[in-house]
N, C-alpha and C positions, 0 to 999 in steps of 0.2 A: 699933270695926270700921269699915271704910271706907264709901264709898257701892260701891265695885266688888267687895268683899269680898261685901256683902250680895246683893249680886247675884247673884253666882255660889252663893252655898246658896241661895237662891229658885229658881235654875234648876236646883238639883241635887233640891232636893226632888219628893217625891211630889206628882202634882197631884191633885185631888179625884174622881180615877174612882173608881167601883163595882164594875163590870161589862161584858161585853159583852153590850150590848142585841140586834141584830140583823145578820144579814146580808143585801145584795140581790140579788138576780136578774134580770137582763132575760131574757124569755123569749121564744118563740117560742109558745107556747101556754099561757097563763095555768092555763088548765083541766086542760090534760094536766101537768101541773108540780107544781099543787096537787093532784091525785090521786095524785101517784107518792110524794110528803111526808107524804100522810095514810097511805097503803097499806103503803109501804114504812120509812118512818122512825118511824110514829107521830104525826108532828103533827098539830094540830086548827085548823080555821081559825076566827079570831075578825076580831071588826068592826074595820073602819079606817076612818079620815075621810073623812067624807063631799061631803069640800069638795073633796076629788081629783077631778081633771078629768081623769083616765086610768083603760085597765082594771087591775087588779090582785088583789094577793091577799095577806090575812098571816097569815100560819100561826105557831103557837105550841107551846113543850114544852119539857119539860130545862130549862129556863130561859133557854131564847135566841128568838129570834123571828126566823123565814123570812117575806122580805116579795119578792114576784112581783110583777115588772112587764112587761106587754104591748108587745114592741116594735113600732117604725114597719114596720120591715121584718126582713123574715128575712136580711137583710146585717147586719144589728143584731147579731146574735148567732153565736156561731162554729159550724160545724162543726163535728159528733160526731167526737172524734179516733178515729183508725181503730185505735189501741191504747191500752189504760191504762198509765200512764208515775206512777208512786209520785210523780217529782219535780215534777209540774203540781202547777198552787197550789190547795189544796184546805181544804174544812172538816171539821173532825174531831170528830168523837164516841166517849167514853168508855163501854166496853162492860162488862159483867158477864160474858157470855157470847159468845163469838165464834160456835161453831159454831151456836148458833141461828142468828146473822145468815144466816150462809152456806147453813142450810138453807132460809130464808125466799125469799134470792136465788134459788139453784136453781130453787124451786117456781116461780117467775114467771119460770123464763128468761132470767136477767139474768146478764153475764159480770161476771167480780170475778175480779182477782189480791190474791194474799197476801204476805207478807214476816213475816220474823221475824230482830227487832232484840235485842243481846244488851249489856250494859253490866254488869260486874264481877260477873256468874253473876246475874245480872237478865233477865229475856225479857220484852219484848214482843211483841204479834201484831197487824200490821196487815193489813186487808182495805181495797180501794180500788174501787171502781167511779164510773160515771158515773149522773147525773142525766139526763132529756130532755134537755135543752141541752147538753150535755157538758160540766157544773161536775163535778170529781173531786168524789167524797164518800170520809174514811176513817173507816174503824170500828177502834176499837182497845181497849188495854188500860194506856193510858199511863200512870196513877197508879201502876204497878209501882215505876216511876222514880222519885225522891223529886227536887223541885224544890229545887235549889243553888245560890245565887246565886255566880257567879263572883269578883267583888267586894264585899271585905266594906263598902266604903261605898259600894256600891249602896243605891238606895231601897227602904227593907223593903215586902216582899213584903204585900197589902193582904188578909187575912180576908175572907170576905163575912161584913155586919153582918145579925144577924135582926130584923126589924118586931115590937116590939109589937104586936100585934092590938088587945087592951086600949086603950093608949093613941091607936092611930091610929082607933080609930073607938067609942071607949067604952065603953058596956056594951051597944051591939048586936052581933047575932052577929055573925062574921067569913061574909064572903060568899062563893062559891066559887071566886072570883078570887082572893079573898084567899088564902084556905087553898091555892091552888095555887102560888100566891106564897112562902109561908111554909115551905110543903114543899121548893120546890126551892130557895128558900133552906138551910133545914135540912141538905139533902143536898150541897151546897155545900160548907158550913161543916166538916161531918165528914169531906169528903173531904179537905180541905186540915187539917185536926185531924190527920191519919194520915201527909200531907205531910211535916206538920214533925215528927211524933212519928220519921217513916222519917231527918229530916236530924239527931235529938238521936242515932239509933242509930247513925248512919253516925261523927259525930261521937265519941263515945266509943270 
């Protein structure tokens, strides 16, 4: 095989991600930000570096991490859009339960639009509002949908991998960090289990 042969499957391969770790925020109010994320969405704030020379905030859950940053100025950050628009670029959360959500919003007086997406007698349900700063947030049901790659030499689609416990920290116990680790790992893992198991059924 050539040197330009090899090239091109190096660049066609998978590279060594994992996951998605985090997303960011500049805010307009650190504090009012991280209260509407702990309130509203469940997450929990945990310590960040200490070496930051700015105000901030990182919040944790589900297995993704919301990290808050304090802008210079409020021209920093955009304007509450005056409608929710489904098409603004937004983060998404996979839901068990819609109408909880929707009841939860209500109770705090929050607006949220809905949509309901259909694919070969397949339904999904999305609910869309805004954050303080006006980041779209969706709440959905997407695992309905079994993930297809288009291409069958696309790069296979990557599992999340579970931690040993045992082996990463030996025969002491697993610490609470860990165990929140391994959980949403866990949850992870079975959701995409049911992924592929939805792409063997589609397949036959």
């Amino acid at each position: 095989m050539g040197v330009l042969q090899e090239q091109n499957v190096e660049s066609n391969s998978a590279l060594p991600l994992l996951s998605l770790n985090h997303v960011s925020y500049l805010c307009k109010s650190v504090a009012e930000s991280a209260k509407f994320y702990q309130e509203v969405l469940g997450f929990v704030l945990i310590r960040r570096p200490s070496s930051f020379q700015f105000e901030g905030a990182w919040l944790f859950n589900y297995g993704i991490g919301i990290h808050l940053l304090q802008c210079n100025s409020i021209n920093d950050v955009q304007q509450m859009p005056t409608r929710i628009n489904p098409k603004d670029n937004h983060i998404s959360f996979q839901c068990t339960d819609i109408e909880l959500v929707k009841k939860r919003l209500r109770e705090m007086g929050m607006k949220y639009e809905t949509a309901l997406v259909e694919e070969g007698g397949v339904f999904v349900d999305q609910l869309f509002f805004h954050d303080p700063d006006g980041y779209m947030i969706e709440i959905c049901n997407c695992e309905n949908i079994p993930v297809i790659p288009l291409s069958a030499s696309a790069c296979p689609i990557k599992k999340p991998q579970l931690i040993d416990a045992k082996e990463s920290i030996g025969n002491q116990q697993p610490s609470l960090a860990g165990t929140k680790t391994l959980n949403a790992a866990e949850m992870e893992t079975r959701m995409m289990d049911g992924l592929f198991a939805n792409m063997i059924d589609i397949a036959m």
